[in-house]
Steps between C-alpha positions, in 0.01 A plus 500: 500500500198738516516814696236516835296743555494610879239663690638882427496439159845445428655205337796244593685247337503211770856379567599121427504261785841440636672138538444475859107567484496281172603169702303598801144483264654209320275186629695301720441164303662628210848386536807764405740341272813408615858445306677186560697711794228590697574281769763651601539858699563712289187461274389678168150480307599423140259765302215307257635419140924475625732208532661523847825422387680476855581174618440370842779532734650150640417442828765684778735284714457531886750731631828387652454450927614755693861578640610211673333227326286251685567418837479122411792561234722215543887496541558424136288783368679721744811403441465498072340923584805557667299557868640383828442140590385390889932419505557801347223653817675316745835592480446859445275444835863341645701779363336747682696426801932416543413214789278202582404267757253222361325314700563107328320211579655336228223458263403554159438888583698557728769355274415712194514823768836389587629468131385809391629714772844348471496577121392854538673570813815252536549241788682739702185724585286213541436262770251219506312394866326237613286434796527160679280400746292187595256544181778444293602218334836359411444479144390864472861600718731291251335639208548840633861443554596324178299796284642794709905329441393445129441872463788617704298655778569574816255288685402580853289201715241717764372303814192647540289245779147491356388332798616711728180751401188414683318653236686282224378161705142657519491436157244769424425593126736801588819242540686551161491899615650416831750305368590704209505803724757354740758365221489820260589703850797254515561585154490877496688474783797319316474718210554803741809345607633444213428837331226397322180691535279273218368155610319307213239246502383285239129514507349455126214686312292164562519502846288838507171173441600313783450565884804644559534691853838452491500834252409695792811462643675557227332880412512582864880416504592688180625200311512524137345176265663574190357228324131582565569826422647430194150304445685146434289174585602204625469380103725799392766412768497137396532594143774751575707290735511234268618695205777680746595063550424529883503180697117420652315721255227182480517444848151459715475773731539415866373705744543500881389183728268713691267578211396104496297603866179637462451850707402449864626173551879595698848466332707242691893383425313152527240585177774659292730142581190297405462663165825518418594179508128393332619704202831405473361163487262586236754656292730152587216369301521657170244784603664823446226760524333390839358634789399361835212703668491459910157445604559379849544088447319568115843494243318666198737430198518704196677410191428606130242383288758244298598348779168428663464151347852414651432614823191294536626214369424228800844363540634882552212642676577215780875642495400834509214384812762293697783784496251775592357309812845475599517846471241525770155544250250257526331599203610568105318647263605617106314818384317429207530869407879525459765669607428886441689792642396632820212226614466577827423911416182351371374517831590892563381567151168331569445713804535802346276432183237394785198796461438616861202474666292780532455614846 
């Protein structure tokens, strides 16, 4: 390069443009040349006139999921890693404690509750109770019984007197914690007398989507729900008590005669006899998932979707029509919606999705 002459008279070689500058005066439409692995981070500028030898990396696998997997794992995938199952949850849950009381209805979760705690624990440090009262029904009682002897139980019958409670026959949408209140108190008290200070419950991870005030009661009492907390659904149990070969796994859940009254309209011994014997005569009939919703002389009927046609069926919808008016309702109707678990919590629910008015 030729030397400058500056304004003093003295000459200077000027020095070569570095990289940086070079790029930055480099037109913008003129496009740098790229090797074949330019897309990826850690790009280089093959230099004009040279094969870029280097071959493009193959594209990186996701990394593995964190500790503990996905929460959705199931309990095959658990069990194949070697990580606890929801049985393995639920009796280290029961373990934690030498006694229990369990409060058995004698259904399918109830039943499963039992099982495991006699497993983990032995029958001696277990007993199994029972409320009975006017909302319960035979059937329930004798299934209770048969399941507790099958296990070798100790099984203890409670009188508990629903409608003894004013605030039971007010039949508020507070009822189920009134009543569960009154028979876990009955419990704990047991339990104390016996040396046992845990009661258990058998409350399920699905019932946390339901209205469930009963649940009140059963936090404000300190009773433990081992199967909820274990995070087992009403599918898991089903699953698990049939694999374990417990009687009833596939048995329709029954609930108590007072949920068949709507809230606000009172609980009387009469109702409850009126829809027990309705049921029992639906059942008589082939219908084993039923339920027979009070409203006043209105018999709303609710069976499953398969048997709909059945139950409409003219020469067994006049059966069904005769035997209810005898019963004391004047009119019958069949829901075309179904039977579905807690129907008549619509009405709560629907009250509190209702936007207020602004004042």
């Amino acid at each position: 390069m030729k030397p400058i002459r500056t304004s003093c008279g003295a000459t200077r070689t000027p020095s070569r443009p570095s990289a940086a500058a070079s790029s930055a005066s480099r037109p913008s439409s003129i496009p740098r040349r790229w090797t074949p692995s330019a897309e990826r981070s850690s790009t280089r500028i093959s230099r004009p006139g040279r094969k870029d030898r280097r071959r493009p990396r193959p594209p990186t696998r996701p990394r593995a999921a964190s500790r503990g997997g996905p929460r959705g794992a199931t309990e095959a995938r658990r069990t194949m890693a070697g990580k606890p199952t929801k049985k393995d949850r639920l009796e280290a849950l029961i373990r934690r404690r030498p006694k229990a009381a369990v409060a058995f209805s004698g259904g399918v979760d109830s039943t499963l509750l039992l099982k495991a705690c006699r497993d983990v624990l032995g029958a001696r440090n277990v007993i199994a109770v029972t409320g009975v009262s006017e909302i319960t029904t035979a059937e329930e009682l004798r299934a209770a019984r048969r399941l507790a002897r099958s296990l070798g139980v100790e099984h203890v019958l409670l009188e508990t007197r629903a409608l003894d409670s004013k605030a039971f026959i007010a039949n508020t949408a507070d009822r189920c914690y009134v009543c569960k209140r009154g028979l876990l108190a009955r419990v704990l008290s047991l339990a104390r007398e016996r040396g046992i200070d845990t009661v258990y419950e058998a409350s399920n991870f699905d019932d946390l989507a339901d209205y469930r005030p009963g649940r009140r009661a059963v936090e404000e009492a300190g009773v433990r729900s081992p199967l909820l907390e274990a995070g087992l659904t009403k599918r898991d149990i089903r699953r698990l008590s049939r694999a374990l070969g417990l009687p009833g796994w596939d048995r329709p859940a029954n609930p108590c005669l007072a949920t068949r009254v709507p809230y606000g309209t009172p609980i009387t011994a009469e109702t409850l006899g009126r829809i027990r014997a309705g049921e029992r005569y639906l059942r008589g009939l082939g219908f084993p998932v039923v339920r027979l919703r009070h409203h006043d002389r209105l018999a709303r009927i609710e069976v499953e979707a398969a048997d709909a046609p059945r139950i409409l069926r003219p020469s067994t919808a006049r059966r069904i029509a005769r035997r209810m008016r005898a019963l004391g309702y004047l009119w019958t109707a069949v829901d075309i919606e179904g039977y579905r678990m807690g129907g008549l919590n619509r009405a709560v629910q629907s009250r509190a999705e209702r936007p207020k008015k602004s004042p």
